[in-house]
N, C-alpha and C positions, 0 to 999 in steps of 0.2 A: 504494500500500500504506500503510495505516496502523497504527503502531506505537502502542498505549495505556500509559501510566503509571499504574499503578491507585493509586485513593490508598493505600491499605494498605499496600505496596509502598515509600512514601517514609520518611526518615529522621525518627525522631517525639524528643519533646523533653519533658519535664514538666520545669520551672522553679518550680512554685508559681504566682508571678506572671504567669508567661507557659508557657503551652502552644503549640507549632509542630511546625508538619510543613514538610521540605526536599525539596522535586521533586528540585533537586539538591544535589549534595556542598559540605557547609559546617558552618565552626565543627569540633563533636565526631563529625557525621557526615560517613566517607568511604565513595563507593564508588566505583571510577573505572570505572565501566561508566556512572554519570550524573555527572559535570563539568562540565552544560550543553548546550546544543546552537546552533551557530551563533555570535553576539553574545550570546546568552543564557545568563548563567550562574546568576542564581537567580533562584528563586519560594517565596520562606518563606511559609506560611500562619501568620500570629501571634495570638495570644489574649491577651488581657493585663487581667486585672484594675484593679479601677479604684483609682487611685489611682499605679499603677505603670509600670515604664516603662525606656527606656534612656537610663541617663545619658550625659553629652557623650562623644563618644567620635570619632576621626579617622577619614577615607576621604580616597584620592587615587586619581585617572584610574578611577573608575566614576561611569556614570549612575545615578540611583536614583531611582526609582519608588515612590511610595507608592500604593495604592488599598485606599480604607475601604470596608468591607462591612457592619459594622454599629458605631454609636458613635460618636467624634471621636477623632482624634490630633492630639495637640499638639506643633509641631513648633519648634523654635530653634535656630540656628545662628549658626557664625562670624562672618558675614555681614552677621549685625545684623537678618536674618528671623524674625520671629515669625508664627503662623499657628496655626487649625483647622482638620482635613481632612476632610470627611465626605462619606457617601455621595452618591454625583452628584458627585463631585471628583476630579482626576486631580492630584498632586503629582511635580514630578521636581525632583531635585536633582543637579548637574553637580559633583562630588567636585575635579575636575581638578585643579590644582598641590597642596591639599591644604585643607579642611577641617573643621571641629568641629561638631556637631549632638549634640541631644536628642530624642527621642519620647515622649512621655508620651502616657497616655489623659487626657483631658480632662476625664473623669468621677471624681469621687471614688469613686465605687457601684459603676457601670455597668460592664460589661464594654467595650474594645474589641477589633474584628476586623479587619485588613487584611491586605490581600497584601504585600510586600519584594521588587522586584524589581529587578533588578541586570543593568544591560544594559554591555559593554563597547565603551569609545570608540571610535572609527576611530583616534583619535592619543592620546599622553601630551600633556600639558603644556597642557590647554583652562582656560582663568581659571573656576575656580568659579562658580557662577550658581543660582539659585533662580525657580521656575514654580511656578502652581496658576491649573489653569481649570478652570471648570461644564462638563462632560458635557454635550452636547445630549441632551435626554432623550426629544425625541423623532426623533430620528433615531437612537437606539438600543434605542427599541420595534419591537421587530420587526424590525430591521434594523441596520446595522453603523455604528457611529459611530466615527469617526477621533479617538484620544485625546492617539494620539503619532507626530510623524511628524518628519525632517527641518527640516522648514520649520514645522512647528508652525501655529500659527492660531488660529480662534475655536474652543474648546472643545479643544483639540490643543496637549499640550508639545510642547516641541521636544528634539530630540537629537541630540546629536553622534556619531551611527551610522545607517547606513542600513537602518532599522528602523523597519515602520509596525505601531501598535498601535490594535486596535479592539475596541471594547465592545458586547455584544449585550444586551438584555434579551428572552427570547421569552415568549411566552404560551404553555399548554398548549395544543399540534394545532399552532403557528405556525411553517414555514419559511423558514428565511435561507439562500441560497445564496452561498459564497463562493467565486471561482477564484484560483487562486493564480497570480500573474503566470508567466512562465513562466523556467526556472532559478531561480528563490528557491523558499523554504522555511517551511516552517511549524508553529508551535505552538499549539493550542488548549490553553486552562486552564480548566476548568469551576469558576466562582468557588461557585454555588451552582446547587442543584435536579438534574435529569435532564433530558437528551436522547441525541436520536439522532445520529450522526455518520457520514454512508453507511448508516445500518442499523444501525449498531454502538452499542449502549446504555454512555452514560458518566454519571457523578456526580459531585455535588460531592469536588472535591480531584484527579479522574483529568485527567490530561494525554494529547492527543493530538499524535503528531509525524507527519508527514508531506513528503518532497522531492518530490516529483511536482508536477505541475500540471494535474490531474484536480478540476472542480469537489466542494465538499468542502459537503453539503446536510445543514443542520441543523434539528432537527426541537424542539420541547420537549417533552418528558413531563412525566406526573406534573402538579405546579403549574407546571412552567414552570423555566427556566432562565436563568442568568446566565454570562456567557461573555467571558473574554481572547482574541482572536484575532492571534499575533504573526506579521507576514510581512518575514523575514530573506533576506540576503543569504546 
C-alpha cells in the first residue's frame, strides 16, 4: 500500500528571502500526524534569493543532507569547511557533539533551490565531520544511483544511520524498478517533474511512503522526472 504526501498538503513558509515547504513538522510548522517517518525526520524544500541565506547557527547529533536542484549553496562551518554545492552534488554534514554552519546562495542575483534533509543518528555523541561527492550521472539516468549509504563510497556520503539514499533522473516513457529489501521501508520524494509510482500519478514536492516490500515501478511523465529514493530501517 502506498501512502502519498501531496505537496499542497505540507507546511509552506514565505520569508521574503526564502520561501519553503516542510514534508514534515518543523520550526513554526507542527502537525504530529507528520514528525517524520522512520530515521527520517525532515525534507524542507528551500528557495532562497540571491544574495541571502542562513546565518551561523548550531546543530548537534543530526545528519544533514544538502541536495541543490537549481543554483549553488555556499556552505561554512565550524570545522574550518568551506565549499559550493550544486546540482550533481550530494552534501552531508554529521552535526554530532555539536557544530556551527552557514548556507548562503552563492549567487548575488540568482535564485537558489535545495532540499534540507535531516536524517537521525543510530547514536549521540559521533565527532562532527563534513562530505560532498559528484553524483554518478550516469548511473542515475534512468536508473538508481547510491548517494548515501552507511559505508558511503565513490559518488555516496556516508552516515551514521542505517539509511541508503538514491537519486533517479528519468526520461519521459523511462522505467526504474525499485524492490524494497525486505522488513525496511521506504520514502520517495519527487524532487522535480511527474511520474508514475505503481500507476499512481505524483509531482514535484508529493512524497510517497510505503512499509511493504512489493517492487515499487517508476515511470516519468510529462518531461520526465527527478527523484529521492530513501530505504530505512
Amino acid at each position: 500500500m502506498l501512502t502519498i504526501r501531496r505537496a499542497a498538503d505540507r507546511g509552506h513558509a514565505n520569508h521574503g528571502w526564502l520561501k519553503t515547504a516542510h514534508t514534515f513538522s518543523f520550526a513554526h510548522y507542527h502537525d504530529p500526524r507528520h514528525m517524520g517517518f522512520r530515521a527520517l525526520r525532515v525534507i524542507n524544500d528551500d528557495r532562497v534569493t540571491g544574495g541571502a541565506g542562513f546565518g551561523a547557527h548550531g546543530h548537534r547529533d543530526m545528519e544533514i543532507i544538502s541536495y541543490v536542484v537549481d543554483g549553488g549553496l555556499r556552505h561554512r562551518d565550524s570545522m574550518g569547511t568551506g565549499s559550493v554545492i550544486r546540482p550533481g552534488e550530494i552534501q552531508r554534514m554529521s552535526a554530532g557533539t555539536g557544530v556551527r554552519h552557514s548556507e548562503f546562495n552563492a549567487s548575488p542575483t540568482e535564485p537558489v533551490r535545495f532540499l534540507q534533509i535531516w536524517i537521525l543518528p543510530d547514536r549521540g555523541g559521533h565527532a562532527p565531520g563534513y562530505e560532498q561527492q559528484t553524483i554518478d550521472a550516469a548511473a542515475r539516468h534512468n536508473g538508481l544511483a547510491l548517494v548515501a549509504s552507511p559505508e558511503g563510497g565513490p559518488g555516496a556520503v556516508s552516515l551514521h544511520q542505517d539509511v541508503r539514499l538514491y537519486n533517479s533522473l528519468l526520461d519521459p516513457g523511462a522505467q526504474v524498478t525499485y524492490t524494497p529489501p525486505a522488513g525496511r521501508h521506504t520514502w520517495l520524494q519527487v524532487v522535480n517533474g511527474a511520474l508514475t509510482v505503481n500507476g499512481e500519478a505524483v509531482a514535484e514536492g508529493d512524497g510517497v511512503q510505503t512499509s511493504e516490500d512489493d517492487p515499487l515501478v517508476l515511470v516519468g511523465q510529462g518531461e520526465g522526472a527527478e527523484v529521492l529514493v530513501f530505504d530505512l530501517a
